[in-house]
N, C-alpha and C positions, 0 to 999 in steps of 0.2 A: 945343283945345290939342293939340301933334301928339306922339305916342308913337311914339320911336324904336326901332325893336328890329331888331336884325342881329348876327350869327354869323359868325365866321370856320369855315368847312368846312374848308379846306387853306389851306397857303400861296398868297397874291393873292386867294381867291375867297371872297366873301361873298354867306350869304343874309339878307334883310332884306325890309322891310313900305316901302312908301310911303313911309310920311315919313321914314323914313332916306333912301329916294335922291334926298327934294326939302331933304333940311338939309345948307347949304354946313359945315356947323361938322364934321360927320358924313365927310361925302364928305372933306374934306381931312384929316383928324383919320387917318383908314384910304388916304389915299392911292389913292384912287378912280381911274381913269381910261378902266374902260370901266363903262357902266348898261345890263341889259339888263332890260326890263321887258314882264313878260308878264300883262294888267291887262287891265279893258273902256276904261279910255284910257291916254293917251300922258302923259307930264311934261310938265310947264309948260314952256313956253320958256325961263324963266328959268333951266332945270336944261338942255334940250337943245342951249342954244345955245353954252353955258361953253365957254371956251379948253381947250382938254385934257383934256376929256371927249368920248368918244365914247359915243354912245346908239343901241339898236335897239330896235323897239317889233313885239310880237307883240301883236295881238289874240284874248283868250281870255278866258270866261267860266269862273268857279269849276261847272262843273256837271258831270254824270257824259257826257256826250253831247257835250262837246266837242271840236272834235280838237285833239289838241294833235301827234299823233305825226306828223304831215305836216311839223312844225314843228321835230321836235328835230334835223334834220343843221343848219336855218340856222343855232339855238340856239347847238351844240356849235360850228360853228365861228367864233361869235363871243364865245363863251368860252374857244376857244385861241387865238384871235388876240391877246385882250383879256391872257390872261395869258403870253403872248409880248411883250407891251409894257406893259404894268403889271398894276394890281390892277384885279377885277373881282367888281362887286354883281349879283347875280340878287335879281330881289324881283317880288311881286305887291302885293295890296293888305298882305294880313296876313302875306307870308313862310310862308304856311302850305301850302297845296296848287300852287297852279299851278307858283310859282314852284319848292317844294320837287321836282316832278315833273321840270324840267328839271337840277336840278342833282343829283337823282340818276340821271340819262339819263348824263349827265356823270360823273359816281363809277363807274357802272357800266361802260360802256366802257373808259375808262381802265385800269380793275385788272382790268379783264376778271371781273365779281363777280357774282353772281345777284342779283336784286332783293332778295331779305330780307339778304343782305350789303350790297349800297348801301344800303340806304335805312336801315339799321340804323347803318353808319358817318353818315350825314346826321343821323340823330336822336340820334347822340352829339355834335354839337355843336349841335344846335338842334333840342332835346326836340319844341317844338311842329310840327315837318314831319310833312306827313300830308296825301299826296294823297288825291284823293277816289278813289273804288272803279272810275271811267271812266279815271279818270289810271292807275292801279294796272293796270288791263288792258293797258293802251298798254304802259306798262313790262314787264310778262311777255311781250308782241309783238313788243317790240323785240329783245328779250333772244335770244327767239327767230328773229329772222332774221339773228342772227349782229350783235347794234351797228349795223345798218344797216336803211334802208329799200330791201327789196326787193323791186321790184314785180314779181315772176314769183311771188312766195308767196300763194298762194292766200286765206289767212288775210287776211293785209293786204289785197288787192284787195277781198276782201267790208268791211273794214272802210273802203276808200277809200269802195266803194258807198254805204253806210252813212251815211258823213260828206257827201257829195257828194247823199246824201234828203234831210238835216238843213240842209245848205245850200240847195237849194230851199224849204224848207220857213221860209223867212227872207224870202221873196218874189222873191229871186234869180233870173234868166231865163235866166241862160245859167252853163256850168259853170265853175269858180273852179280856174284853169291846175293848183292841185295835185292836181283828181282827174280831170284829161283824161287820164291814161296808162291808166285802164280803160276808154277808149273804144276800141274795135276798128275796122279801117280796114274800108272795103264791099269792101274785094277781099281774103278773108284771105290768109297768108303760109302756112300750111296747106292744112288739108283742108277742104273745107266739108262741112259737116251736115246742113243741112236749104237745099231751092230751093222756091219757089213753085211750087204744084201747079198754079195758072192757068198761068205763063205761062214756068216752070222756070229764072228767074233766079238766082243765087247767094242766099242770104238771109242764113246765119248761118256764120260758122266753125267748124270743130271748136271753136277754140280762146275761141271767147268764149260757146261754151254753160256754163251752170251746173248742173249735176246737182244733186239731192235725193232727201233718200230721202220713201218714201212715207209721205205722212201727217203728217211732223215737220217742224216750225218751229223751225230753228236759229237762232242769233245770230251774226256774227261771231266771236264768242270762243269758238265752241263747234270742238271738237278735230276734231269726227267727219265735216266736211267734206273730202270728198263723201260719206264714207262708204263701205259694202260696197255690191259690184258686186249681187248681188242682190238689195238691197232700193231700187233706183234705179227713179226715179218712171220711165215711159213713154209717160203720160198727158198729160202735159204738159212745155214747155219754156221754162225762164226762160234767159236770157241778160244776160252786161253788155251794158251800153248798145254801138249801133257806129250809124258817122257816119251813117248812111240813118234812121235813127231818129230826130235830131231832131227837133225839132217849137218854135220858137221862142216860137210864138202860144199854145201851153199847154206850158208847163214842167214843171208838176209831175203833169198826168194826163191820158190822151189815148188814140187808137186809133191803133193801126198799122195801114199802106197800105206793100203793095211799090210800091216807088220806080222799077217797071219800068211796072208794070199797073194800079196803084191799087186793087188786091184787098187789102181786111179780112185781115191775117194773125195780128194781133194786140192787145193793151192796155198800157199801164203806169199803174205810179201811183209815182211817190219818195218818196209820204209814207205814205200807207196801205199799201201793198203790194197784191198779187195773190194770189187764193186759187189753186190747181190741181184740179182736180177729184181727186186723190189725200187732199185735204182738208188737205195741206200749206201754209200761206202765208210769203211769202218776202217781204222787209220790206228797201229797195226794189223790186216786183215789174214787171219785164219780162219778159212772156210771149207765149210763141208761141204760138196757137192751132194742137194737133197737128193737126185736120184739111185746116188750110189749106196745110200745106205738106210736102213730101219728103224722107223721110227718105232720105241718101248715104251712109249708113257704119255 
């Protein structure tokens, strides 16, 4: 028997569960005509196909580790388009977490609010919103890069990282178009760092080295990236990924070869991570081996 439950947030925009946005009585009754649904599936045809409904469909799973923040610019502009032209339902399974996450992405922006303000005005019209603690991070990330996703922010790149482990680690072979902007080109647009000591080809950018301090295993979420200039490992060098590094035939764990000379420079792993001999491990880990290569700068 299906349990309909949906909230009007503002004017046009509703948060709601499932079977609110597959009950035709529901959707007409509230004057429906955009669905955005963010679920581990899509609505029945029966709901996607209707005259005068428009529908978009994210895939996401209620868990703390999902991304959702690569998601909320498509989100947000298909909730102002949606309420540029009529009314519009955000829902997940229960209207509780995923879906509650983007519509307060949405409140937030808007009034320009902090998260305990959005999400505060969201739980005044639907007590039960309540992203989960992964969702809730995103949101304090976003908040912080100014309502937008900005991929020069540090912060977010390690969290693209991150997402972009979590997605190999799905069995995925190659990278999903939203976390290709942390892959660095083989010829930086900077300075380079570090060249192969065999054979002194370019290897790494300034710009796509990742510093650590010594000995500490950060998160994403954690503030203190890169941290103080003195306490920066030396030992070792992790890096985001950059195009000479692929590796097709092992996606998620493999040894790195310069692409000049075929000299061992380095490891990765996306899912386990790489330890540093600083005894810090860094969760995607791609690392250089310090004695294989040159330090430039």
């Amino acid at each position: 028997m299906a349990y309909i439950s949906v909230d009007k947030i503002e004017d046009g925009l509703y948060l709601g569960n499932y079977d609110a946005a597959c009950d035709l009585k529901t959707l007409k009754e509230l004057h429906i005509s955009h669905i955005l649904t963010v679920a581990n599936r899509p609505l029945p045809t029966s709901i996607t196909s209707l005259q005068g409904i428009s529908t978009h469909f994210i895939k996401a799973f209620d868990l703390a580790d999902s991304d959702l923040l690569s998601h909320f610019q498509e989100a947000l502009d298909f909730i102002e388009d949606g309420l540029r032209k009529g009314k519009v339902l955000v829902h997940c399974h229960w209207g509780i977490s995923r879906s509650a996450t983007l519509v307060t992405a949405y409140v937030m922006k808007k009034y320009t609010l902090t998260l305990e303000e959005a999400l505060a005005r969201v739980k005044s019209k639907r007590h039960v919103a309540f992203p989960n603690s992964g969702f809730m991070a995103q949101l304090l990330l976003y908040k912080k890069m100014g309502y937008q996703l900005d991929t020069s922010n540090l912060q977010y790149k390690l969290y693209l990282l991150k997402a972009a482990g979590a997605y190999f680690a799905k069995g995925k072979r190659e990278l999903d178009a939203r976390y290709e902007v942390i892959v660095h080109p083989d010829q930086p647009a900077g300075s380079v760092a570090y060249k192969c000591k065999n054979c002194r080809s370019s290897l790494v950018g300034a710009e796509a080295v990742l510093p650590h301090q010594i000995g500490e295993t950060p998160d994403w979420t954690d503030n203190k990236w890169p941290g103080t200039a003195d306490k920066i490992c030396d030992k070792g060098v992790f890096t985001f990924p950059i195009k000479w590094m692929s590796n097709p035939d092992k996606p998620v764990a493999g040894k790195l070869y310069c692409p000049k000379c075929n000299t061992k420079v380095g490891n990765y792993n996306w899912v386990a991570g790489y330890k540093c001999p600083c005894s810090a491990k860094i969760t995607p880990g791609i690392y250089i081996i310090r004695s294989k290569v040159d330090k430039c700068m």
